[in-house]
C-alpha positions as CSV (number, residue, x, y, z in Angstrom):
1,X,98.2,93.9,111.1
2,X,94.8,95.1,109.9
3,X,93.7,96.4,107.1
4,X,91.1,99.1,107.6
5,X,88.1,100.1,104.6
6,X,85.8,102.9,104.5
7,X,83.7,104.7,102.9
8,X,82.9,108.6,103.4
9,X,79.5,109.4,101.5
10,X,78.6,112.9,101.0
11,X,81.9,114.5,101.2
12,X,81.5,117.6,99.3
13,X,83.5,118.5,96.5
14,X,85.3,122.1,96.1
15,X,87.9,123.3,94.1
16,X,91.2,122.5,95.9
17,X,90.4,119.1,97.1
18,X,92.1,116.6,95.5
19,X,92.7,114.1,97.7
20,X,91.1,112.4,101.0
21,X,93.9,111.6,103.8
22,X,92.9,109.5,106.8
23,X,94.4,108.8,110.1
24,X,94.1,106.0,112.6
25,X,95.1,107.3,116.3
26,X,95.3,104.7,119.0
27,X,96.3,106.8,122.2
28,X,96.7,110.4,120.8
29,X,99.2,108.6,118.6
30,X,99.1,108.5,114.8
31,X,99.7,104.4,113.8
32,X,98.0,104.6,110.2
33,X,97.9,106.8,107.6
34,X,96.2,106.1,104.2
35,X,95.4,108.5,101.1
36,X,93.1,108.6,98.2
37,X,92.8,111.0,95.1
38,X,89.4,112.4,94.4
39,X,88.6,111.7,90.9
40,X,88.3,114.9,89.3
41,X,87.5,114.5,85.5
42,X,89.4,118.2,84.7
43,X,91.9,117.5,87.3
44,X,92.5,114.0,85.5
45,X,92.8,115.6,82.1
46,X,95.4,118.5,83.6
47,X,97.5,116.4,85.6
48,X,98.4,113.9,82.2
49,X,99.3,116.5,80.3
50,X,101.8,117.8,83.4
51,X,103.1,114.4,83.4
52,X,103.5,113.9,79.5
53,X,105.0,117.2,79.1
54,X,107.6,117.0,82.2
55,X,108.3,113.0,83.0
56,X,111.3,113.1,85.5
57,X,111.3,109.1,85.7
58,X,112.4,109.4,89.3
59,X,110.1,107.5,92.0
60,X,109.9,107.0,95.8
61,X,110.6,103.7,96.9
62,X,110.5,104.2,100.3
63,X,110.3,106.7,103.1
64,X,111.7,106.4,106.8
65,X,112.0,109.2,109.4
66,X,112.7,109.4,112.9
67,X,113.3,112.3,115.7
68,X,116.7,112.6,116.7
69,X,116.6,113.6,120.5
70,X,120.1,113.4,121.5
71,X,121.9,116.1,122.8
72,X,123.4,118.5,122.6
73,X,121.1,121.0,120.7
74,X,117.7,120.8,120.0
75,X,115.7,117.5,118.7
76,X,116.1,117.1,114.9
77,X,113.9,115.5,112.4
78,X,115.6,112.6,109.6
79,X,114.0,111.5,106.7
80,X,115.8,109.1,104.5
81,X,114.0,108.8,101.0
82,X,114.7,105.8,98.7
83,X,114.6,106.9,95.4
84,X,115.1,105.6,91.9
85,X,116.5,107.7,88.6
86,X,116.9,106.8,85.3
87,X,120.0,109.2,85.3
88,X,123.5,109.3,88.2
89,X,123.6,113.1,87.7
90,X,120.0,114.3,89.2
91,X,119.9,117.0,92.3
92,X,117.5,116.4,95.1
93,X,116.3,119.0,96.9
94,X,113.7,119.4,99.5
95,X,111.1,122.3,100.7
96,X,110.3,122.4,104.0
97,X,106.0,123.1,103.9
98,X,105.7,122.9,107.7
99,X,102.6,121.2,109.6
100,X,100.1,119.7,107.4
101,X,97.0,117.6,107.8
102,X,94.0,117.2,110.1
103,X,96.4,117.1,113.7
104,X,98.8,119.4,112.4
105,X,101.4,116.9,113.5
106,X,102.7,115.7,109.9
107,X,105.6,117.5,108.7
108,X,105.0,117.7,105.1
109,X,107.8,117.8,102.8
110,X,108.1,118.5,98.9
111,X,111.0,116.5,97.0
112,X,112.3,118.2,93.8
113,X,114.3,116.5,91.6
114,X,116.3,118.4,88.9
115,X,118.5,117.2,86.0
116,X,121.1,119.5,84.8
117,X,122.6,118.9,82.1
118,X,122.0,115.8,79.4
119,X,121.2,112.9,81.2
120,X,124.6,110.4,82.1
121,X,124.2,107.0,81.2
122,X,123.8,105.2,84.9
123,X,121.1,105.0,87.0
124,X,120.6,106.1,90.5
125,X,119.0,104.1,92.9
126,X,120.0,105.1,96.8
127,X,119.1,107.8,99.5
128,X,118.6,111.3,99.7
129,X,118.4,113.1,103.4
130,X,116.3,115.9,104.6
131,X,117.1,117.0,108.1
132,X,115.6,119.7,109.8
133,X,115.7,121.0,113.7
134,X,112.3,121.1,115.8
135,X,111.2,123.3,118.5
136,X,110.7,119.8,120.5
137,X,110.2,116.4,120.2
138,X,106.7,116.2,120.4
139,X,106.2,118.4,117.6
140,X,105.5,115.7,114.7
141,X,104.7,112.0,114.9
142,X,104.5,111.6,111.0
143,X,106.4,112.9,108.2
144,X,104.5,112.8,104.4
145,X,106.7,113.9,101.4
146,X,105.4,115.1,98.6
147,X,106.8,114.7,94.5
148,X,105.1,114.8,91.3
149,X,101.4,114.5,92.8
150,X,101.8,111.9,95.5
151,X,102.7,111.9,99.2
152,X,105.1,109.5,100.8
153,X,104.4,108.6,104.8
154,X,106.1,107.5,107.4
155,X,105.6,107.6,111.7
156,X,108.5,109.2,113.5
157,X,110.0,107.4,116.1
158,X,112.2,108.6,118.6
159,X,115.9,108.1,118.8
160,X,117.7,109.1,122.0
């Protein structure tokens, strides 16, 4: 395993971008993917006051997908998603935002956790699934979930 640096100078700045997402392809296939936030001194400023005013103390701890191809039916893709809460009694519930990034083959997801209710004494620490069925199997070769300002990858691998 390699780590890979760079540096982009010259990238222009525009309202909107807030982060730089890179890919490495080896064969038309997506083996690497690494993000960065664009400092943004307004975006800063905005962002901590989102995260003082509505702290969910949930995190991702990890995120693994695949592409189930089996039949019957049509190919579906599995994400499992690691996550920790402070509380047992959280919902989890995830948005399906279709293709995303440069290739268009990332499924991006968005994660929304909810508390209802007063928060139980116990904390949750264990999966939450998003399944979702593809028009084939060649469809996505990454899968980036998105929750409170970050995004989450992982390469989809498939299962037959």
């Amino acid at each position: 395993m390699k780590v890979l640096r760079f540096k982009i100078p010259g990238i222009p700045l525009v309202d909107g971008k807030t982060m730089l997402v890179a890919f490495a392809v080896v064969s038309d296939k997506v083996v690497g993917v690494g993000s960065q936030m664009i400092p943004q001194p307004e975006q800063k400023a905005l962002s901590m006051l989102a995260s003082v005013s509505q702290p969910s103390g949930v995190r991702i701890q990890s995120v693994n997908g695949w592409i189930n191809a089996m039949p019957p039916g049509r190919p579906k893709v599995i994400a499992v998603v690691n996550v920790f809460a402070p509380c047992i009694n959280y919902s989890f519930d995830f948005e399906n935002k279709g293709s995303f990034g440069f290739t268009g083959r990332t499924l991006l997801v968005e994660l929304k956790a909810r508390l209802p209710g007063a928060c139980q004494k116990a904390i949750f620490e264990g999966p939450v699934r998003f399944e979702a069925e593809l028009e084939s199997v060649e469809q996505f070769d990454s899968i980036a979930v998105a929750f409170e300002g970050e995004l989450h990858f992982d390469a989809l691998e498939i299962t037959v």
